[in-house]
N, C-alpha and C positions, 0 to 999 in steps of 0.2 A: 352333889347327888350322884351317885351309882349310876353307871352306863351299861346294861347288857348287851352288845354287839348280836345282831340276828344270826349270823351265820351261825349252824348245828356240823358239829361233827362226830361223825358215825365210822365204822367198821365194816365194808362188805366183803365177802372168799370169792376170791375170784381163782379159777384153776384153769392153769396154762398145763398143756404137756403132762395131765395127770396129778400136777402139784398145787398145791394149794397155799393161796395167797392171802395172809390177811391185810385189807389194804385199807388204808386209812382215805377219810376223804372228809370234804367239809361242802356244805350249799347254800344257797340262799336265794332266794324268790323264785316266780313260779312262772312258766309259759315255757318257750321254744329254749332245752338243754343248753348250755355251755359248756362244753368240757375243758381244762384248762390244764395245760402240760408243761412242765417247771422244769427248768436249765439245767445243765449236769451239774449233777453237785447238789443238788438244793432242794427245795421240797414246797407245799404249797403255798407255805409263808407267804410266798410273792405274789400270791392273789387275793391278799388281806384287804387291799383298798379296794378293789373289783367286786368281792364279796359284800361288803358294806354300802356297796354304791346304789341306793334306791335308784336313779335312773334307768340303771341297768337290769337290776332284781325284778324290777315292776313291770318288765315284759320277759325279760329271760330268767330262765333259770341256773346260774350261777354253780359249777358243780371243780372242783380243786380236788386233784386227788396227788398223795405224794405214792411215787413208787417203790416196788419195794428195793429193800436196802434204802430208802430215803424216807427223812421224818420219824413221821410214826406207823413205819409199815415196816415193820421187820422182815429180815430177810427169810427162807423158809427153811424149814427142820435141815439140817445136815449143809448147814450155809458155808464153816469152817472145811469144808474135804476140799473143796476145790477154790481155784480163785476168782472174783465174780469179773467178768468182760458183758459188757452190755451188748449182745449184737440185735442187729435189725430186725430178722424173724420173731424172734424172743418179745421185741420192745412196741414192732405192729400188733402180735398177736395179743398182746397182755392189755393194750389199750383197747382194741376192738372189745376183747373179754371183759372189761373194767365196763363197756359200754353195756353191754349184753347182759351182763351181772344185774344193772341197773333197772334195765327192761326200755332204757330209752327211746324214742320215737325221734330219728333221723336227729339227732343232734347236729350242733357245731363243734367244729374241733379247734381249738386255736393252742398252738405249742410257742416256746421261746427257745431259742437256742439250739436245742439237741432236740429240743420239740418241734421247734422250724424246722429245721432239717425232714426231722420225721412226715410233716405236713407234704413235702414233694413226694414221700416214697410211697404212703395212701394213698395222696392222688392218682399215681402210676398201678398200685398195684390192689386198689377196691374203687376202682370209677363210681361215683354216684350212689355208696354207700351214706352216704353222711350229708346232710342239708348241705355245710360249706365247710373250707378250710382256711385259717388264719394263720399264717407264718408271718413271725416275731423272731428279724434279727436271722435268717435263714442264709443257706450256704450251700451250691452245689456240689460242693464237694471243698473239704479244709485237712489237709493233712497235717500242718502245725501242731493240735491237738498232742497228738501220737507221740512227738517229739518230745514234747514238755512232761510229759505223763510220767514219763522214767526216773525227772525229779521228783515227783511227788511221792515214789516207794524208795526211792535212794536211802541204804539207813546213816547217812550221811547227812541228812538235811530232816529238819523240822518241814512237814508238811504245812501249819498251822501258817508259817512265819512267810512261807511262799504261796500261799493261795490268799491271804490276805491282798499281799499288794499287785497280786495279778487282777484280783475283783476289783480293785479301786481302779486302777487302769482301763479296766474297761465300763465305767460310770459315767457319766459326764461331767465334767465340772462345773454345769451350769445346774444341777441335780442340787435339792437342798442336801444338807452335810447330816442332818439326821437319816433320811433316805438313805443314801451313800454308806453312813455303816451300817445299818440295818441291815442292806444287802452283806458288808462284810458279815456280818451278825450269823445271817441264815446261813453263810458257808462255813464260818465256825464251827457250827455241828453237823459238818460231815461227817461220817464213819470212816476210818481206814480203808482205804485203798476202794473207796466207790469211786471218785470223779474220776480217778486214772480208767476204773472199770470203765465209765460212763463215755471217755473219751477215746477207749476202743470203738464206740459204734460211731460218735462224731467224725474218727479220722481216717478209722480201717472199715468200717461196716457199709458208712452212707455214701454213696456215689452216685449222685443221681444226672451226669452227667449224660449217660448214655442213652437215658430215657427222657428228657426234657421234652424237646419236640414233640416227646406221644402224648403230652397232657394238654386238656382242651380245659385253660381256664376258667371258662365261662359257662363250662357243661359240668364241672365240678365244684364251681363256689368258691376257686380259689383264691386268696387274697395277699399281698405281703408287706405288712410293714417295716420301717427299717428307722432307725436311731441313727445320726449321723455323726454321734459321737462316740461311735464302739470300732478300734482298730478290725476287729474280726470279720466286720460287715459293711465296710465300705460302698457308698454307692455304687460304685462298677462293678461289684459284686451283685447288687439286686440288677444294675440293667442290664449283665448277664442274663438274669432268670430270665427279666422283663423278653429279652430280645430271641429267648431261645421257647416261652410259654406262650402258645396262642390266647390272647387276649387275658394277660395275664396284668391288676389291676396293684403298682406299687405305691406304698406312698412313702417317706422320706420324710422324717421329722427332726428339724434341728432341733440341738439340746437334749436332744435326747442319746443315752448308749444302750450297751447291751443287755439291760433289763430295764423294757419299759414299762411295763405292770407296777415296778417298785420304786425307783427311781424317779420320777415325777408323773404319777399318774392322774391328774388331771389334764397333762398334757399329752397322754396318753388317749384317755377318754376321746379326746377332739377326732383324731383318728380312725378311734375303733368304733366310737356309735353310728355315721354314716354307713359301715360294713356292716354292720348287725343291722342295722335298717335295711339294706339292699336285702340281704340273706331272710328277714322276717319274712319278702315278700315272695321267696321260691318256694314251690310246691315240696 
């Protein structure tokens, strides 16, 4: 018999900077927002199992949106004149806007990757704007990124053939093997020269070293999980954060890497619904 999957997906304009965004996004169930922010490179795919997951759906409301230049959000009128660099300003404001568009009531923000990153630079730079924040896989600062980026537009080199085995590298191999290309899957339809864009803001943009100490948090919701199978995010990396954010709440999950939403998201779940519990209960 036929399965229709609940998740709906919609179209809202969101205008940054006078320009106009049409942004693709997908939801599902109903109470206290999720917003859910997808790795460079990638789009909301990775929140296919989170979408679908009544435990979650039946108090939150589950909200995946890809950005633009990712998925199905196309980039905007006159994308071809210049080349696209993801910076920081550009990538707070368009998420804040994505919220606003919506008309949300104090959502959660929870990002992966480039999204984690982003999770430290709202805290810093909109205190107490948003119920909580979830950082997945997050980094005070990685300059690596930047270095690698110059292969991916080399015309030298097949993009396709090098971002493949850098994604599987950073899976875990205790991740089932369908999961594991899946996520290869979702980088396959990258666009030309977005992840390189994406990893200007990861490598040259985010630096959130020099504000750490300013974030309180337990007065912002903050939260960070971490995959202990992603070269990128090594535990001494989060007890960095840990040791530099006041009262700042990590947890550490073997077997898992650097996309936990896709990669085995049940064991994911275990994680994240304690924090969505905590977060249901702040004002």
């Amino acid at each position: 018999m036929a399965t229709i999957e609940p998740m709906i997906g919609r179209y809202v304009h969101v205008e940054v900077d006078g320009i106009n965004y049409r942004t693709y996004f997908e939801s599902n169930g109903s109470g206290i927002p999720l917003v859910c922010l997808h790795t460079a490179g990638a789009d909301s795919l990775e929140y296919r199992h989170l979408l679908a997951d009544d435990d979650i759906t039946k108090e939150f409301q589950v909200i995946a949106f890809d950005m633009p230049w990712h998925g199905r959000s196309l980039p905007p009128s006159g994308w071809w004149e210049k080349e696209y660099k993801l910076t920081r300003r550009f990538y707070m404001d368009f998420v804040i806007a994505f919220t606003e568009a919506l008309k949300l009531d104090r959502p959660i923000l929870m990002g992966c990757s480039m999204g984690g990153y982003l999770m430290l630079d709202i805290a810093h730079e909109h205190p107490g704007k948003f119920r909580g924040l979830i950082a997945l896989q997050p980094r005070d600062y990685e300059p690596a990124w930047d270095e690698m980026s110059k292969w991916l537009v080399h015309p030298e080199v097949n993009p396709a053939n090098l971002i493949r085995p850098l994604i599987r590298s950073l899976t875990s191999s205790q991740a089932p093997e369908e999961y594991r290309r899946e996520v290869e899957w979702i980088y396959a339809r990258c666009g030309p020269g977005v992840l390189s864009g994406d990893f200007y803001f990861a490598s040259k943009e985010h630096d959130a070293r020099p504000f750490l100490e300013e974030i309180d948090a337990e007065e912002q919701g903050l939260y960070v999980i971490g995959g202990d199978d992603d070269w990128s995010c090594y535990p001494e990396h989060t007890d960095k954060l840990k040791s530099s954010i006041k009262g700042l709440k990590v947890t550490r999950i073997p077997g898992l890497g650097h996309f936990p939403p896709s990669e085995r998201p049940e064991l994911f779940k275990q994680a994240l619904m304690p924090i969505l519990y905590e977060l249901r209960l702040r004002a």
